[in-house]
C-alpha positions as CSV (number, residue, x, y, z in Angstrom):
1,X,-47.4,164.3,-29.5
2,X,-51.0,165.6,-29.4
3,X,-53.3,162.9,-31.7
4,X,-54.5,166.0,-34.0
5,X,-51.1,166.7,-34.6
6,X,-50.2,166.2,-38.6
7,X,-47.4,163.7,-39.2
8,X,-45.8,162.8,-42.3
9,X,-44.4,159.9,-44.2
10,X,-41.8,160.2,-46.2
11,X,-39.2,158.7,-48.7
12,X,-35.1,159.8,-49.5
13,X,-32.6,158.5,-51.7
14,X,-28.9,158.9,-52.0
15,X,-27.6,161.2,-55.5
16,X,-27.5,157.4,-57.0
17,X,-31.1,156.8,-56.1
18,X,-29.6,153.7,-55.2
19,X,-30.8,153.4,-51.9
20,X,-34.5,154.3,-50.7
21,X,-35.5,155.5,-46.5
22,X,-38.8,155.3,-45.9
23,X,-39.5,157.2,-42.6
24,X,-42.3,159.0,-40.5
25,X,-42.1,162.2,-38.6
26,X,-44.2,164.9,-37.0
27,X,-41.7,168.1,-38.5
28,X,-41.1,167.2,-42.0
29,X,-38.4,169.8,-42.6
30,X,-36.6,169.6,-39.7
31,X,-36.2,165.8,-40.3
32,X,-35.2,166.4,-43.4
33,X,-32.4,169.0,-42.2
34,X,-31.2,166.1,-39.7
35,X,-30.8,163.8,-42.8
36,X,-28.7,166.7,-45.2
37,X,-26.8,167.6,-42.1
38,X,-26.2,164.0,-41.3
39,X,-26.4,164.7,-37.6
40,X,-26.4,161.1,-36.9
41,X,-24.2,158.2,-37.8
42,X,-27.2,156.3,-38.6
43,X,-28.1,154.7,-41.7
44,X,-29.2,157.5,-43.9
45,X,-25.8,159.7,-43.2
46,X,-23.5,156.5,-44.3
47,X,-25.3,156.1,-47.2
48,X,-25.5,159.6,-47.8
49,X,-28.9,159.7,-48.2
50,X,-30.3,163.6,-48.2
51,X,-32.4,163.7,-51.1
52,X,-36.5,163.8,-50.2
53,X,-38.5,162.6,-53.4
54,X,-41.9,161.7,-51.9
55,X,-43.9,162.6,-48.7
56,X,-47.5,162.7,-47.5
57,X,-49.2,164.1,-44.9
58,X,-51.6,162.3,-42.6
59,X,-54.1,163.7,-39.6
60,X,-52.2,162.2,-37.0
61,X,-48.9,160.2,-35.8
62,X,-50.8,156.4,-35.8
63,X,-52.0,157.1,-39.2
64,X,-48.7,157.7,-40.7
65,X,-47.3,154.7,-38.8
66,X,-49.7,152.5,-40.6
67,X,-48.8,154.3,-43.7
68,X,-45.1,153.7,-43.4
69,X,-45.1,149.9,-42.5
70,X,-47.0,149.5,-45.8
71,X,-44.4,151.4,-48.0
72,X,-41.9,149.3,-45.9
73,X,-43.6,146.2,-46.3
74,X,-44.0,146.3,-50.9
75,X,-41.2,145.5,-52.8
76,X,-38.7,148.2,-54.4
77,X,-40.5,148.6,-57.7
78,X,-43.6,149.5,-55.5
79,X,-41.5,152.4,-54.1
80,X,-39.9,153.5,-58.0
81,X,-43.5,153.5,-58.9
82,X,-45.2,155.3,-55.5
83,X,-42.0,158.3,-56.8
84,X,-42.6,158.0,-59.9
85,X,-46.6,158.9,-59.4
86,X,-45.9,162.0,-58.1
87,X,-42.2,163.3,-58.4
88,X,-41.2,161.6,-61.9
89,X,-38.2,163.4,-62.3
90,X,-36.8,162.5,-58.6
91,X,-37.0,166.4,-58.3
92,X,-35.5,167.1,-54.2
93,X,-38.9,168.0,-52.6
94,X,-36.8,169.4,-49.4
95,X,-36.7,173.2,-51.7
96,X,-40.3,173.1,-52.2
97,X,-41.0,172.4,-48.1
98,X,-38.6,175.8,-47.1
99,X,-40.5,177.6,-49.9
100,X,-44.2,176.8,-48.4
């Protein structure tokens, strides 16, 4: 990937909201697809997790690794509150990516 590329960070939860992914990518919405479509057996299709409720976009990939190891690295509640800042109603954020 080029280093001006834009990469994102990026948090899903399962219908529950028992269960939180924190991941990075450089294509939002198609990694967001992989997740719904559960293309993988990994660990966000066997706990059905396919619900984005926070994201953020960064200038390039090494910033949004930095990003994601410290939303990885703070506690739970820091992640409830990180959503809570900006999607308080745990609203799916994937419908507003296709729209844009």
């Amino acid at each position: 990937m080029r280093k001006d590329q834009l990469a994102s960070v990026y948090i899903m939860t399962n219908v529950r909201h028992s269960v939180l992914y924190t991941g990075v990518t450089n294509d939002l919405s198609r990694r967001v697809l992989e997740h719904k479509s559960k293309g993988s057996n990994g660990f966000t299709a066997r706990y059905n997790v396919d619900k984005l409720v926070y994201y953020e976009v960064t200038d390039d990939i090494e910033t949004a690794i930095l990003r994601e190891k410290q939303i990885k690295a703070g506690s739970r509640q820091k992640k409830l509150d990180l959503i809570h800042s900006v999607n308080p109603n745990w609203r799916d954020l994937a419908k507003e990516l296709a729209d844009s």
